[in-house]
N, C-alpha and C positions, 0 to 999 in steps of 0.2 A: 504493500500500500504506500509506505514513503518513497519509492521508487518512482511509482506513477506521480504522486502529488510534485516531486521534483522534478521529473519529466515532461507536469503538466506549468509548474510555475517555469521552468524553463523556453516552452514553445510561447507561454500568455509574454514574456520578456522580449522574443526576440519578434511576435508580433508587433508589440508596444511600440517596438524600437522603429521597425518598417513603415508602421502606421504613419508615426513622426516624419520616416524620412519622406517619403512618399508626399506627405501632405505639406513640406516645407519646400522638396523641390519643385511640385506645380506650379505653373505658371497662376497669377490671383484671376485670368478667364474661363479658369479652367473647375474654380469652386462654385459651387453651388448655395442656396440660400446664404448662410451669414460669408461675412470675409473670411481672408486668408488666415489674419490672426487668429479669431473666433475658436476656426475650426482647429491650429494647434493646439490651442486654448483645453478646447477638449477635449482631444485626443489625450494631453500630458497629463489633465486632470480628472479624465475616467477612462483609464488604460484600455482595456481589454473592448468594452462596451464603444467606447468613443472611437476606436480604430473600426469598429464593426459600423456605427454611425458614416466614420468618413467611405468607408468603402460603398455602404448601401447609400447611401442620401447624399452625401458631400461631392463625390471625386465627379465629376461631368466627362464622359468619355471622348475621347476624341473625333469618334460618330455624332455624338450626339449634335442636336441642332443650337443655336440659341431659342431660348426660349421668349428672347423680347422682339416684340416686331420695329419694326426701323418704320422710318421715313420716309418716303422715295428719294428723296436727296439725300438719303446718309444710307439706301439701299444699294452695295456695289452693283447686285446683280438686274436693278433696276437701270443703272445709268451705263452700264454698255450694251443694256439694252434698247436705247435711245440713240439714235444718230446726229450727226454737229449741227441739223437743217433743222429736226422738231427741237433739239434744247435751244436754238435759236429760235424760232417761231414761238417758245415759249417765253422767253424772256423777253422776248417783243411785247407780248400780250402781256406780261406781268407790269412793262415798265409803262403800257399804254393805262391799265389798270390803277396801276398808282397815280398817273399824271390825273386821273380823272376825279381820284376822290382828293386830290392836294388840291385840284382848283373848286370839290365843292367844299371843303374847307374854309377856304380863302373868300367864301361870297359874304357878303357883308349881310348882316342879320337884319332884318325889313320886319321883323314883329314889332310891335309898339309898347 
């Protein structure tokens, strides 16, 4: 029996250890819910359990998608999907857009 318990405190140790490295070398796009720190945080502070946390919940895999949706102007796969003639025609129409509510801005107030 203290063979096992020592064979068994020795495999929860060198988990412990991997958990830590593992979650210090990722990159901070690569965690999931809390930050980077957070998740060392609890991994050093509930060993066994929290290596088991970062591996199921924390580590975001390299497959995996984001999970936030973007912009279309901060979507890469958006904007090479657009050619230099519509994001021109666009910007056209953005700047024609602006000019239009800067001069109903600018009209002078006629209420009494």
């Amino acid at each position: 029996m203290a063979r096992l318990l020592i064979v068994g405190g020795f495999l929860a140790a060198v988990f412990w250890v991997y958990s830590i490295v593992d979650c210090a070398v990722q990159p901070a796009t690569r965690h999931r819910g809390v930050p980077k720190g957070v998740w060392i945080a609890i991994v050093l502070i509930v060993p066994v359990v929290g290596g088991i946390l970062w591996f199921t919940i924390g580590r975001r895999r390299a497959d995996d998608q984001d999970a936030r949706p973007y912009a279309p102007d901060d979507d890469p796969a958006f904007l090479r999907s657009i050619n230099k003639k519509e994001q021109d025609a666009r910007i056209a129409e953005l700047e024609a857009e602006l000019a239009r509510l800067e001069d109903e801005g600018d009209a002078p107030d006629t209420r009494p």
